[in-house]
DSSP file (Angstrom, degrees, kcal/mol; ACC not computed):
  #  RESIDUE AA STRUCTURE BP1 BP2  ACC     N-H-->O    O-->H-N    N-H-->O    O-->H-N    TCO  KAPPA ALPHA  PHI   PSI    X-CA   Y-CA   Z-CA
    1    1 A X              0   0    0      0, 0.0     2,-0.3     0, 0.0     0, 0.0   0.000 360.0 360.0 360.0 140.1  -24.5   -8.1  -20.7
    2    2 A X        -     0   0    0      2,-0.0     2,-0.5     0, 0.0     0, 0.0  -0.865 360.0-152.1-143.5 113.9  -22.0   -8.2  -18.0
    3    3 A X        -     0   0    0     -2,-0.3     2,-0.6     0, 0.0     3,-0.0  -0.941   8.5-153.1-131.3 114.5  -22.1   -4.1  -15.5
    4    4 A X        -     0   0    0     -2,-0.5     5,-0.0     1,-0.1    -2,-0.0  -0.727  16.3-119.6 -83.0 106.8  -19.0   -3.5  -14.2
    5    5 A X     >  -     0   0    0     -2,-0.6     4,-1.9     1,-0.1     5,-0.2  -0.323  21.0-117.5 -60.5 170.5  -19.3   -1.3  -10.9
    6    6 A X  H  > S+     0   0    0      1,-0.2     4,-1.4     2,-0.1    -1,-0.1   0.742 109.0  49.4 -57.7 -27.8  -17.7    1.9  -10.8
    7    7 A X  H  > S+     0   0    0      2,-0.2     4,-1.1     3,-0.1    -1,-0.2   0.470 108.8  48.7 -75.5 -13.4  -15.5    1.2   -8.2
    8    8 A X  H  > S+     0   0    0      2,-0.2     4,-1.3     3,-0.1    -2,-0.1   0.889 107.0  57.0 -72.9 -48.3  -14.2   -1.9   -9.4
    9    9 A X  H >X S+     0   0    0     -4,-1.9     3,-1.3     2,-0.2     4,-1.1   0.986 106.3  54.9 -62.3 -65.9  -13.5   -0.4  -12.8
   10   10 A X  H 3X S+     0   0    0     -4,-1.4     4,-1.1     1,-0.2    -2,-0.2   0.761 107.0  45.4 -10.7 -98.8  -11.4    2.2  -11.0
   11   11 A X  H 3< S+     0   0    0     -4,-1.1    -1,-0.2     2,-0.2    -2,-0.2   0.551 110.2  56.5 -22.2 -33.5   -9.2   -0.1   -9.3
   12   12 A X  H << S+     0   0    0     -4,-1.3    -1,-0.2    -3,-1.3    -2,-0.2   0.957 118.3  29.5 -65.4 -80.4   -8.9   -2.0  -12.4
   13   13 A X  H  < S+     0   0    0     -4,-1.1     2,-0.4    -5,-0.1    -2,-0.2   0.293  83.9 130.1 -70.3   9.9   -7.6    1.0  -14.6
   14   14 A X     <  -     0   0    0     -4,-1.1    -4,-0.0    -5,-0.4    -3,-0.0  -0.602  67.0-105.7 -66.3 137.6   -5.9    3.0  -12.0
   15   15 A X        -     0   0    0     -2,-0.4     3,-0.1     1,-0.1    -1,-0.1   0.183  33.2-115.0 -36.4 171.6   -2.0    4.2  -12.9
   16   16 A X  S    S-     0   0    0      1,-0.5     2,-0.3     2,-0.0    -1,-0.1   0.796  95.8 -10.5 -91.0 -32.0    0.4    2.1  -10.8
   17   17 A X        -     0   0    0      1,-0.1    -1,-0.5    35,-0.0     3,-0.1  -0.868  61.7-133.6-139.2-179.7    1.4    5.6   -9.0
   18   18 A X  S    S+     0   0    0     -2,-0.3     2,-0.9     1,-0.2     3,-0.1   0.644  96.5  54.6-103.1 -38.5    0.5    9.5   -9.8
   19   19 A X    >>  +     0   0    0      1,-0.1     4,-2.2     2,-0.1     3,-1.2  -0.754  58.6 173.6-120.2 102.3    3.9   10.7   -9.3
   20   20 A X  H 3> S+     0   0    0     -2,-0.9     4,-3.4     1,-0.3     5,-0.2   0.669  84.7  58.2 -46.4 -37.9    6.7    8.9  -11.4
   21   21 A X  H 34 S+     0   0    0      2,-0.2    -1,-0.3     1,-0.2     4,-0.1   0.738 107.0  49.2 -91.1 -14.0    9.3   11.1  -10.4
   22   22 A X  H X> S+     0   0    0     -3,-1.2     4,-1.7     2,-0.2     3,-0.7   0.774 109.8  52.9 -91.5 -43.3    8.6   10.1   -6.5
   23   23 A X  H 3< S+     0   0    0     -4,-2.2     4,-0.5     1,-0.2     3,-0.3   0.977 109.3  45.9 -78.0 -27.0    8.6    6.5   -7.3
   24   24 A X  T 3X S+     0   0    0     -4,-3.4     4,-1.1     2,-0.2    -1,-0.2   0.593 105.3  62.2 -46.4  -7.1   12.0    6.8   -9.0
   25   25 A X  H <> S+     0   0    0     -3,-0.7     4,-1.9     2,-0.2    -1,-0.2   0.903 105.0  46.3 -91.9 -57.7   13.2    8.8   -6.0
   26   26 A X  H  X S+     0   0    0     -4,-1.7     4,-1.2    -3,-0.3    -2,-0.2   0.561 110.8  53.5 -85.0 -15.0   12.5    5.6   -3.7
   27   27 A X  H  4 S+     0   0    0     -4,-0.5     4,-0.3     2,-0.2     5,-0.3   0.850 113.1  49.0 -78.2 -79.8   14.5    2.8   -6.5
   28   28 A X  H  X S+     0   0    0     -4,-1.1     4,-1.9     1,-0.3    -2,-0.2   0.482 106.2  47.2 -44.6 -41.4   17.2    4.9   -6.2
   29   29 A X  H >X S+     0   0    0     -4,-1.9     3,-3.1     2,-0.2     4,-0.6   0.985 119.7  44.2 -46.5 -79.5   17.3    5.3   -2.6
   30   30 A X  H >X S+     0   0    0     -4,-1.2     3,-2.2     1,-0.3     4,-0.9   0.731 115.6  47.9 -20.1 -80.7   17.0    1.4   -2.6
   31   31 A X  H 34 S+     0   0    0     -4,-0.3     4,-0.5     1,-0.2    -1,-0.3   0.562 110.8  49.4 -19.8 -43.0   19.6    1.2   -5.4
   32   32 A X  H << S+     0   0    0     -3,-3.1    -1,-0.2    -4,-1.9    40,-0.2   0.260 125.5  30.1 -99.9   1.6   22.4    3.8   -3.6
   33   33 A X  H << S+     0   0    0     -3,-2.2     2,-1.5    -4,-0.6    -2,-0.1   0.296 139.7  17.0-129.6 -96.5   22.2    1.8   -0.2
   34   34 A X  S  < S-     0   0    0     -4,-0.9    -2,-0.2     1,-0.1    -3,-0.2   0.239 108.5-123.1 -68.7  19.4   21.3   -2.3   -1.3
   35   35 A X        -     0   0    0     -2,-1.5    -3,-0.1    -4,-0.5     3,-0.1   0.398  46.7 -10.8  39.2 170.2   22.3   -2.1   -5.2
   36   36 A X        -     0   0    0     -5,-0.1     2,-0.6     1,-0.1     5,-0.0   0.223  49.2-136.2 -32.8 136.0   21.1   -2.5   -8.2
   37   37 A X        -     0   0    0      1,-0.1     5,-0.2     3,-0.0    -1,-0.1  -0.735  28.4-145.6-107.8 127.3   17.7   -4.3   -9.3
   38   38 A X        -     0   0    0     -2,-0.6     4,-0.1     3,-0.1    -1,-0.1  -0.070  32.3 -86.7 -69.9-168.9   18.3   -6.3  -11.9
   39   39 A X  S >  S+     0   0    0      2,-0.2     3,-2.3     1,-0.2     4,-0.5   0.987 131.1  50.6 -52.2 -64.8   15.9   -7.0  -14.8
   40   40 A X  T 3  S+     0   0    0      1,-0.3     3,-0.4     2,-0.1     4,-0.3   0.738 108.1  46.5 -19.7 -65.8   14.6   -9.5  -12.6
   41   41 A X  T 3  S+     0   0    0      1,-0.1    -1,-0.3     2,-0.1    -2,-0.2   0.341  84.9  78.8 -83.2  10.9   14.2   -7.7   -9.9
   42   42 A X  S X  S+     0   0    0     -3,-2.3     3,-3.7    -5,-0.2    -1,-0.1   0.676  72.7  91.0 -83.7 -16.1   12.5   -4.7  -11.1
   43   43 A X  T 3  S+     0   0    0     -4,-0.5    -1,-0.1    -3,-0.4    -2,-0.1   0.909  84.5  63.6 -32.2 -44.5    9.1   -7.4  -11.1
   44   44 A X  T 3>  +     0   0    0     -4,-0.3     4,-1.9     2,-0.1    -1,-0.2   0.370  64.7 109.1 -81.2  23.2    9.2   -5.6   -7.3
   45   45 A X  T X4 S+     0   0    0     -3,-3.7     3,-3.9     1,-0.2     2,-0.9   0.753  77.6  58.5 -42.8-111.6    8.5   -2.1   -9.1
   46   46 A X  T 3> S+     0   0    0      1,-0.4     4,-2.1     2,-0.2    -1,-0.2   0.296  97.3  48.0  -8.8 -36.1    5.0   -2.6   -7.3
   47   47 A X  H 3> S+     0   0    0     -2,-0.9     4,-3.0     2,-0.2    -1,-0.4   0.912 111.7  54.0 -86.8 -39.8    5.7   -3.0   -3.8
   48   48 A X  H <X S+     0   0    0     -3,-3.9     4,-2.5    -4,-1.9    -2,-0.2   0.819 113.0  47.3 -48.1 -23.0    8.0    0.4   -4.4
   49   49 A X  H  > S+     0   0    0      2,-0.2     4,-3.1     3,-0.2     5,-0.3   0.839 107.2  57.4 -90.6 -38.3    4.4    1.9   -5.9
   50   50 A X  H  X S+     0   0    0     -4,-2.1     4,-2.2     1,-0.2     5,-0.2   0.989 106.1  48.9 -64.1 -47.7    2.9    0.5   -2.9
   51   51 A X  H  X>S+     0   0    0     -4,-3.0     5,-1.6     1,-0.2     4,-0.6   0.810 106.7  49.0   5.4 -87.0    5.1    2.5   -1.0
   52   52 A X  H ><5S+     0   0    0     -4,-2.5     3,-1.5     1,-0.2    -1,-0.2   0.922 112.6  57.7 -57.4 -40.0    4.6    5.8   -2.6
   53   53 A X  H 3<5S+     0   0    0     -4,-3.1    -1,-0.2     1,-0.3    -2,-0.2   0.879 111.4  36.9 -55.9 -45.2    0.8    5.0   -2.2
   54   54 A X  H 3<5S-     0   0    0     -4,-2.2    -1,-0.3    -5,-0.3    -2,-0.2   0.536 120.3-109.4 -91.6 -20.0    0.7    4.6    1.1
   55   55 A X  T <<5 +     0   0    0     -3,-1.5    -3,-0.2    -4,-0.6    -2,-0.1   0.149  42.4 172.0 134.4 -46.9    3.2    7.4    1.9
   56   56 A X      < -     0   0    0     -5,-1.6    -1,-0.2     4,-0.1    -2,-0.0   0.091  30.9-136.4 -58.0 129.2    6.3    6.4    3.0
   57   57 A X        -     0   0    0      1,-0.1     4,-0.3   -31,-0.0    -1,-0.1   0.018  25.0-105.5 -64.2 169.5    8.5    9.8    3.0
   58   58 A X  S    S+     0   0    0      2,-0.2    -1,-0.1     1,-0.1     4,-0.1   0.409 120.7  57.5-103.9  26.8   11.9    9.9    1.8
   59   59 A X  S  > S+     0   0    0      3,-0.1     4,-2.2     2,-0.1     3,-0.5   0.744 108.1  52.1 -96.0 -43.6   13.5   10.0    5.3
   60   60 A X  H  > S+     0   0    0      1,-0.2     4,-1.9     2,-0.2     5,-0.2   0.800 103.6  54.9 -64.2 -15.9   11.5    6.8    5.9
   61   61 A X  H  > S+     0   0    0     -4,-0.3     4,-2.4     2,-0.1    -1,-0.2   0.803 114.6  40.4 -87.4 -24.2   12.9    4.9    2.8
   62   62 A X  H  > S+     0   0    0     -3,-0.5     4,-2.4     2,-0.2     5,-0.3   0.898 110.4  53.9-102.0 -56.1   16.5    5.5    3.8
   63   63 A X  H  < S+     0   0    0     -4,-2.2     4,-0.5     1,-0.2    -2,-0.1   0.849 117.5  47.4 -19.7 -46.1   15.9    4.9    7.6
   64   64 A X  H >< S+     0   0    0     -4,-1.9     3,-2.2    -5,-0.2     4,-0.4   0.979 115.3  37.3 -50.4 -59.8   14.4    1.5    6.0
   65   65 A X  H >X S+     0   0    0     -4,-2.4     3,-1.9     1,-0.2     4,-1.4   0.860 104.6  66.6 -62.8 -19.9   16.9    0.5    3.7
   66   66 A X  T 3< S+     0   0    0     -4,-2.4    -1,-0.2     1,-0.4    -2,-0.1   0.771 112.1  42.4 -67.6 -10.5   20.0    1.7    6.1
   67   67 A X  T <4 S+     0   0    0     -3,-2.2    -1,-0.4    -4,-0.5    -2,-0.2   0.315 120.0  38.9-108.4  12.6   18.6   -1.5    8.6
   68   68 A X  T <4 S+     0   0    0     -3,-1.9     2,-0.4    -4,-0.4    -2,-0.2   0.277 117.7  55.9-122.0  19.3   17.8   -4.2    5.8
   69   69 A X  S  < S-     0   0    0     -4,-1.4    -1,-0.3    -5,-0.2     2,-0.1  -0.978  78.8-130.7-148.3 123.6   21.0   -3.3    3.7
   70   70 A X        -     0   0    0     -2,-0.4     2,-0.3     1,-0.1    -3,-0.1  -0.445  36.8 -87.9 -84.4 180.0   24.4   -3.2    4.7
   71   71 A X        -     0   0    0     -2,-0.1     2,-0.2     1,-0.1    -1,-0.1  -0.490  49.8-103.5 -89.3 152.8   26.4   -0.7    4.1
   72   72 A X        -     0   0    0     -2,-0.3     2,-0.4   -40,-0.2    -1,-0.1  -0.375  26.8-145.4 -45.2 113.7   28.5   -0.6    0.6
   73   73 A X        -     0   0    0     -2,-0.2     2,-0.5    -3,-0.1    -1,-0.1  -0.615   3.6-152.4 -84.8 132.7   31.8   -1.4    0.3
   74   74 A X        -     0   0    0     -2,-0.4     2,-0.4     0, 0.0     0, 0.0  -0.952  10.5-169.7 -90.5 129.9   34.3    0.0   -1.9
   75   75 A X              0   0    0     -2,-0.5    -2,-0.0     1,-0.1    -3,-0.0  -0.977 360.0 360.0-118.1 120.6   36.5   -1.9   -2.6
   76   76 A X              0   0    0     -2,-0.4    -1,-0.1     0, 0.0     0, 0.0   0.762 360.0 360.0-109.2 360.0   39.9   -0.4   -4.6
């Protein structure tokens, strides 16, 4: 029989975040500055989760993006 610690088993089965509506909050920012994440590119949900995990505010997610994203053009 094969005894899983408790703390492993945690890690294992923890949610990717607690608050859903905060990690949408941070795509969008992304989204509304760099564009859209394709299908493709939603694989990097998880580094947005890491984000929220770690902290990052939502004055720090647009400070970020506004230096690794240029800014949007309209074009009409």
């Amino acid at each position: 029989m094969f005894i899983v610690p408790i703390n492993i088993t945690y890690f294992i089965f923890k949610a990717l975040v607690d608050d859903w509506d905060c990690l949408k909050m941070l795509v969008n920012i992304y989204e509304r500055r760099c564009g859209i994440l394709s299908t493709y590119g939603l694989k990097y949900s998880r580094a947005f989760a890491n984000m929220y995990n770690v902290g990052i505010s939502k004055e720090q997610m647009i400070a970020a993006t506004s230096k690794v994203c240029p800014e949007k053009k309209h074009f009409s």
